[in-house]
DRENFI-135069 format. One record per residue (C-alpha): residue number from 1; y, x, z. Coordinates in steps of 0.001 Angstrom, whole numbers, plus 500000, padded with zeros to 6 digits. Each point is the difference from the previous one (the first is absolute). Layout:
<site><nr>NUM</nr><y>Y</y><x>X</x><z>Z</z></site>
...
This chain:
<site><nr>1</nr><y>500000</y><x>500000</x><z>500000</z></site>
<site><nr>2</nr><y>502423</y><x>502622</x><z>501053</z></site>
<site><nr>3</nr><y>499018</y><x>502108</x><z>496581</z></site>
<site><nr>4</nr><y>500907</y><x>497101</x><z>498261</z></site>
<site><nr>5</nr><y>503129</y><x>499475</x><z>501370</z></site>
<site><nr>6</nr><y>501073</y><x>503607</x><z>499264</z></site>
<site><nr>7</nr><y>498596</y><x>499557</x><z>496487</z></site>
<site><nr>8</nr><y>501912</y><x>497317</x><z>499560</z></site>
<site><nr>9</nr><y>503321</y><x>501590</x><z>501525</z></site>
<site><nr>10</nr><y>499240</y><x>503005</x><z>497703</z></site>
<site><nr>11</nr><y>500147</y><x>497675</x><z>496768</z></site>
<site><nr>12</nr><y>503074</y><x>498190</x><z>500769</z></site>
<site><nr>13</nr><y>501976</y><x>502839</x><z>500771</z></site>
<site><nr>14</nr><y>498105</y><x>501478</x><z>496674</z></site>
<site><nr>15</nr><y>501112</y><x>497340</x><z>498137</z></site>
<site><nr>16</nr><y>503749</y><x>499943</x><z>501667</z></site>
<site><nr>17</nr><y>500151</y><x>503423</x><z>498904</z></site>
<site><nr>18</nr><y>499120</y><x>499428</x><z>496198</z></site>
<site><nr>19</nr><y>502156</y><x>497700</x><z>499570</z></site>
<site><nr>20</nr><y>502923</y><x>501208</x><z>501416</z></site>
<site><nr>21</nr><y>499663</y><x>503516</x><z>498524</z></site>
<site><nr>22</nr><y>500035</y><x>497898</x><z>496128</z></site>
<site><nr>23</nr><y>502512</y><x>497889</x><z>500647</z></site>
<site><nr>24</nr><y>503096</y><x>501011</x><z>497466</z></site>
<site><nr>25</nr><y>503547</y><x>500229</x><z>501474</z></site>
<site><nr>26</nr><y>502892</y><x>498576</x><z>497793</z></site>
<site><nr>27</nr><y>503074</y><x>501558</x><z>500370</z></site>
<site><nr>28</nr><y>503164</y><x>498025</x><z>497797</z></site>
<site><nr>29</nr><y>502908</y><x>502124</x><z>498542</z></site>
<site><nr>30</nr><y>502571</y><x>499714</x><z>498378</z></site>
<site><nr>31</nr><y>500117</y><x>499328</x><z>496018</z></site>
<site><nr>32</nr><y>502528</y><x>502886</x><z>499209</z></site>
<site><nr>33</nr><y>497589</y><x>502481</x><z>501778</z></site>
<site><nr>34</nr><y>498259</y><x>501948</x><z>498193</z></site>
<site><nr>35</nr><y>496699</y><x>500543</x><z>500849</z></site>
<site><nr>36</nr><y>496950</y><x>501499</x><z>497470</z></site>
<site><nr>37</nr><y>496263</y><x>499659</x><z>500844</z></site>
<site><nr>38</nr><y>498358</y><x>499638</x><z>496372</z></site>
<site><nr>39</nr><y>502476</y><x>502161</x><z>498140</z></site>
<site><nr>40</nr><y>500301</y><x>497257</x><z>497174</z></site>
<site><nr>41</nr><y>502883</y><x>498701</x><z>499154</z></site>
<site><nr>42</nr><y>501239</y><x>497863</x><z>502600</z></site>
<site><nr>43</nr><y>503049</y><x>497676</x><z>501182</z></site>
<site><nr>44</nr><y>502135</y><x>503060</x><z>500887</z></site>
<site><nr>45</nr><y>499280</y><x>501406</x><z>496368</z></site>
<site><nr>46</nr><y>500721</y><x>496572</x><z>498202</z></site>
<site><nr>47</nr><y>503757</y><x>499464</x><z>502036</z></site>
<site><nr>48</nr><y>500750</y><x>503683</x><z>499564</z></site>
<site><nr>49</nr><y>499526</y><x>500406</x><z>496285</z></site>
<site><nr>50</nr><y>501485</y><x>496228</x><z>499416</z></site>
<site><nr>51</nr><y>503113</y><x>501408</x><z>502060</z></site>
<site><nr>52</nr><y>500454</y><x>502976</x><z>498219</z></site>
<site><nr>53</nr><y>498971</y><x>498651</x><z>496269</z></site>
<site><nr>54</nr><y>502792</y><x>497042</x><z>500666</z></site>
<site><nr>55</nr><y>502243</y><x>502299</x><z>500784</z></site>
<site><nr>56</nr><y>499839</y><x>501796</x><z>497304</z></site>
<site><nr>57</nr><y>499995</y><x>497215</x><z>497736</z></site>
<site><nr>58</nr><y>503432</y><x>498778</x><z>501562</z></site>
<site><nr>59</nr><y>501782</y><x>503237</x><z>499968</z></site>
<site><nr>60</nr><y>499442</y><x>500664</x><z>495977</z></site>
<site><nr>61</nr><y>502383</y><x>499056</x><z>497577</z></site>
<site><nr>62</nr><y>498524</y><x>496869</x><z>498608</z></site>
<site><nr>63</nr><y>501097</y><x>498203</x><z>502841</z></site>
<site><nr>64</nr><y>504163</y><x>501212</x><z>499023</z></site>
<site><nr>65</nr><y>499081</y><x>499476</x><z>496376</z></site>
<site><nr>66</nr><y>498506</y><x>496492</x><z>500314</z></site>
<site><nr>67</nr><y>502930</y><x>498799</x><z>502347</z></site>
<site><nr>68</nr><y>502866</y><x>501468</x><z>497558</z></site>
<site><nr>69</nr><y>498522</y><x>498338</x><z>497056</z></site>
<site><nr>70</nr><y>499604</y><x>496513</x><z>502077</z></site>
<site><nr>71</nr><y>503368</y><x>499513</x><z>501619</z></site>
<site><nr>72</nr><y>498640</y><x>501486</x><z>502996</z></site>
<site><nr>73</nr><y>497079</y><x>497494</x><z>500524</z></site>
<site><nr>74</nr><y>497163</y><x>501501</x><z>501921</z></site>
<site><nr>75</nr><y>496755</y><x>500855</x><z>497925</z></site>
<site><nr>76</nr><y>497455</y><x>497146</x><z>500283</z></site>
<site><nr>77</nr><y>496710</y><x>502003</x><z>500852</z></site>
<site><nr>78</nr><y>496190</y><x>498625</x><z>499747</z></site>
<site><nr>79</nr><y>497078</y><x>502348</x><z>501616</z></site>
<site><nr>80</nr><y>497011</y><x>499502</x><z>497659</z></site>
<site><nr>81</nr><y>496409</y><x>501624</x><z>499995</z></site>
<site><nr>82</nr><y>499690</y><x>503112</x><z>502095</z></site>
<site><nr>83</nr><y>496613</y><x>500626</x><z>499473</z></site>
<site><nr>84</nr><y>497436</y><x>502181</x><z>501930</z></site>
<site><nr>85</nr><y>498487</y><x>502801</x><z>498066</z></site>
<site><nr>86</nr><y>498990</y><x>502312</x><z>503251</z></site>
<site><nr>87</nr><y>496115</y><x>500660</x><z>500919</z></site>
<site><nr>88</nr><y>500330</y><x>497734</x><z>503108</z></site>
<site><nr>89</nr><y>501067</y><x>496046</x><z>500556</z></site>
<site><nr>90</nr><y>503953</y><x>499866</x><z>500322</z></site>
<site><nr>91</nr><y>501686</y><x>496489</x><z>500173</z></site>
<site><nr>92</nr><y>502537</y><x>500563</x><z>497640</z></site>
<site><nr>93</nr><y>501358</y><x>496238</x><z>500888</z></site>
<site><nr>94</nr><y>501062</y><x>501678</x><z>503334</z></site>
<site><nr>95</nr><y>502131</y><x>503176</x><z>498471</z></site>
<site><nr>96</nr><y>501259</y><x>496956</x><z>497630</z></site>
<site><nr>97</nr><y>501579</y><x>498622</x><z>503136</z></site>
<site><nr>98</nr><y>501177</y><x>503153</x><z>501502</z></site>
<site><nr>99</nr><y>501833</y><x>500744</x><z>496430</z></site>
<site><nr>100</nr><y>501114</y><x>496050</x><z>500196</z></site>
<site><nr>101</nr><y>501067</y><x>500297</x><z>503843</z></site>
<site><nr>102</nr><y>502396</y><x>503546</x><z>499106</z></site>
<site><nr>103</nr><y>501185</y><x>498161</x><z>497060</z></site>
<site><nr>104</nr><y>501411</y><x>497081</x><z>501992</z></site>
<site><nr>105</nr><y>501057</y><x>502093</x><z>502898</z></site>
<site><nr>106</nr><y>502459</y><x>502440</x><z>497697</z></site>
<site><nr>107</nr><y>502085</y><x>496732</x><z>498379</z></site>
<site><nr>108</nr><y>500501</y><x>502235</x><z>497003</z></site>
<site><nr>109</nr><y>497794</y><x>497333</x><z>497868</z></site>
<site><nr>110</nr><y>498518</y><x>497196</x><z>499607</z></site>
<site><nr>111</nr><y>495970</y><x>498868</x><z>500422</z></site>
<site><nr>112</nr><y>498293</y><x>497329</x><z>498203</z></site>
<site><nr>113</nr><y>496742</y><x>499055</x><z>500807</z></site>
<site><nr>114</nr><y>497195</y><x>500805</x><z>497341</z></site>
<site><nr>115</nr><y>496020</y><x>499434</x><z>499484</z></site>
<site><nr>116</nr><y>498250</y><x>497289</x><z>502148</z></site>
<site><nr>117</nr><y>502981</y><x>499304</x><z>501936</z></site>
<site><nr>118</nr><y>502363</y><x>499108</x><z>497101</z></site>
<site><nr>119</nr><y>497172</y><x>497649</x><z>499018</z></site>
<site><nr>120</nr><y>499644</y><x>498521</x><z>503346</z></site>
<site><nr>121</nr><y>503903</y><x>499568</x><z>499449</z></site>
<site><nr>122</nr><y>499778</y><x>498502</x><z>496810</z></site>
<site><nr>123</nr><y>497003</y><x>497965</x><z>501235</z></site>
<site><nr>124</nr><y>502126</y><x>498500</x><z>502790</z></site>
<site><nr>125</nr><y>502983</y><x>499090</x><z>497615</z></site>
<site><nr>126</nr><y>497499</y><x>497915</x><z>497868</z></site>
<site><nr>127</nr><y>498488</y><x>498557</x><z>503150</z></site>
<site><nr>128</nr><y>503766</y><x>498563</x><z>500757</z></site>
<site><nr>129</nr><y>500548</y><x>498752</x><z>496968</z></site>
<site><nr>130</nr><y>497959</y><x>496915</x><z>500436</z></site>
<site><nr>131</nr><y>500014</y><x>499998</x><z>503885</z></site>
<site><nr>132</nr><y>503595</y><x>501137</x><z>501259</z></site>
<site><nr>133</nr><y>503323</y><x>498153</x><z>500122</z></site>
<site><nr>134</nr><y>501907</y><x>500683</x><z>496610</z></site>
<site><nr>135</nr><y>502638</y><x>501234</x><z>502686</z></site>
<site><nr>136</nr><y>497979</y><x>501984</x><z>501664</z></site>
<site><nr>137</nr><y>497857</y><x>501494</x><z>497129</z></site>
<site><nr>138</nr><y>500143</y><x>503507</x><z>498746</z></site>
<site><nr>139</nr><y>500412</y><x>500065</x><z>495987</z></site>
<site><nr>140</nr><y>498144</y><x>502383</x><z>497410</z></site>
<site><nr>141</nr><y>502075</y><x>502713</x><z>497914</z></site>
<site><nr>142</nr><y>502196</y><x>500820</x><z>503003</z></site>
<site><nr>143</nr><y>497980</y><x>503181</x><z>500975</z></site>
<site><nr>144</nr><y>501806</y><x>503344</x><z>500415</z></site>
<site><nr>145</nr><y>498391</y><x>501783</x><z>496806</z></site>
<site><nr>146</nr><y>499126</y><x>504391</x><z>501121</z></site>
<site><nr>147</nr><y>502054</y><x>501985</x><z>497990</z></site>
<site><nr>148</nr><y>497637</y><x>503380</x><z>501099</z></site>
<site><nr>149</nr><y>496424</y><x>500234</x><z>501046</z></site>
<site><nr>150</nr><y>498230</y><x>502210</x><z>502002</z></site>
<site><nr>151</nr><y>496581</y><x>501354</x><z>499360</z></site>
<site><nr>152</nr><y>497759</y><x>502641</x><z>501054</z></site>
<site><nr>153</nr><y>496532</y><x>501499</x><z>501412</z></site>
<site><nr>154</nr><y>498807</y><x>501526</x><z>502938</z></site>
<site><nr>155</nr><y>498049</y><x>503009</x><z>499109</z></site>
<site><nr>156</nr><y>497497</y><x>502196</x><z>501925</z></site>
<site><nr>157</nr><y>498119</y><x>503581</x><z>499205</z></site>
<site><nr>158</nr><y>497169</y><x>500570</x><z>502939</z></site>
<site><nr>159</nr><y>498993</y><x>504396</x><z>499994</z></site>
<site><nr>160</nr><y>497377</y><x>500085</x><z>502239</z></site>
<site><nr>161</nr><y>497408</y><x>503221</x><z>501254</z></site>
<site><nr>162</nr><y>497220</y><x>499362</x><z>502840</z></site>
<site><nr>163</nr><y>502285</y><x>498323</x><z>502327</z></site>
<site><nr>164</nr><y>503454</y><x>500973</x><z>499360</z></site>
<site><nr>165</nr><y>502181</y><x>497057</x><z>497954</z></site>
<site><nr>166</nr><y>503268</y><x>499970</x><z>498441</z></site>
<site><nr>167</nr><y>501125</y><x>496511</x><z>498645</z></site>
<site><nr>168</nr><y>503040</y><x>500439</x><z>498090</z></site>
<site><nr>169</nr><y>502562</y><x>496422</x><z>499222</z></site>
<site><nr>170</nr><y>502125</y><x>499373</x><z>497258</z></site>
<site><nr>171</nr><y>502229</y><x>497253</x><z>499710</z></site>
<site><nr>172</nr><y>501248</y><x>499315</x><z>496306</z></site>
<site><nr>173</nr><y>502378</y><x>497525</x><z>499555</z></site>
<site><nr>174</nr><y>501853</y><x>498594</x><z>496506</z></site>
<site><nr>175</nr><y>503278</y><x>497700</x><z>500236</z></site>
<site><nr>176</nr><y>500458</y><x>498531</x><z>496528</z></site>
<site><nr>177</nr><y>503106</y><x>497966</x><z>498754</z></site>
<site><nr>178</nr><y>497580</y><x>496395</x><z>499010</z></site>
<site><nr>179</nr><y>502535</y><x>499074</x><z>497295</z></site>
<site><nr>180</nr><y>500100</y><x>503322</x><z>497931</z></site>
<site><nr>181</nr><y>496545</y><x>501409</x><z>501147</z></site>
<site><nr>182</nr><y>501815</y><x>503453</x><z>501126</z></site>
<site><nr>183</nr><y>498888</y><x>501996</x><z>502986</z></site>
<site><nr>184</nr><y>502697</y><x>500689</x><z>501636</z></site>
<site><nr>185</nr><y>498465</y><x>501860</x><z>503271</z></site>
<site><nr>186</nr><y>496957</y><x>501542</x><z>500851</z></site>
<site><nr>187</nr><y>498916</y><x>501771</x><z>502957</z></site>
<site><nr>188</nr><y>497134</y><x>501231</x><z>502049</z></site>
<site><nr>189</nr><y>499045</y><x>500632</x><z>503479</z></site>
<site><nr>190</nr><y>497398</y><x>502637</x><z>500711</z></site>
């Protein structure tokens, strides 16, 4: 009786022990920290490049040229297809945003929405056609048409021996003037 009582003493405590010593801890941060643990591209790498691509993009010429030309409008800007050409899974949609998000926060253009959400847009606007007020509808052929769009890749080369890695990035991004085809910026990020 008393061996079974220590037996069964010994395999709680056993038992207490295992799963305690797997539980995980979860620590939160902050989303401007940067923090690596893969060495993939990352959060950190998407907002970094986006801030220092958009930067770029607003401190060239175009922007000067466009507004003297236009009366000193703003240029109407659309972020198409980034697309992801690197050996590992990037959600471009996200560095889309980042772009989007620097875009709006320098006032130096304008964003329209493109892809699936200017459908959703347009699919809406139909939708109130039939089923909205005629007061409160919102009519087709108002849209702000893009006068530029920007397009790119996100590009990756792996070198590899035993079990040393390098991954090395590239960012390449195109702005092109949509009414007379012309690229009038490019620029990477390595």
């Amino acid at each position: 009786m008393k061996f079974n009582r220590i037996l069964a003493v010994a395999v709680v405590a056993v038992t207490v022990l295992f799963i305690t010593s797997c539980a995980r801890k979860v620590t939160r941060v902050s989303t401007d920290q940067t923090i690596d643990i893969s060495g993939n591209w990352n959060n950190s790498d998407s907002r970094m490049v986006a801030d220092e691509l958009t930067g770029k993009i607003l401190g060239a010429s175009w922007v000067g040229d466009h507004q003297e030309a236009h009366q000193g409008k703003k240029p109407v800007v659309i972020v198409g297809m980034v697309q992801n050409k690197s050996h590992e899974h990037i959600e471009a949609e996200t560095f889309v945003k980042d772009i989007e998000s620097s875009f709006l926060q320098s006032q130096k253009v304008r964003l329209v929405q493109g892809g699936a959400k200017r459908n959703e847009l347009r699919a809406e606007k139909a939708d109130q056609q039939t089923n909205a007020s005629t007061t409160s509808m919102k009519r087709f052929g108002l849209e702000n048409g893009a006068d530029y769009i920007l397009q790119g890749s996100i590009n990756s080369i792996v070198d590899a021996h035993k079990r040393n890695k390098v991954v090395y990035y590239q960012v390449n991004l195109e702005l092109t003037n949509i009414q007379t085809n012309e690229v009038v910026w490019i620029g990477e990020k390595k």
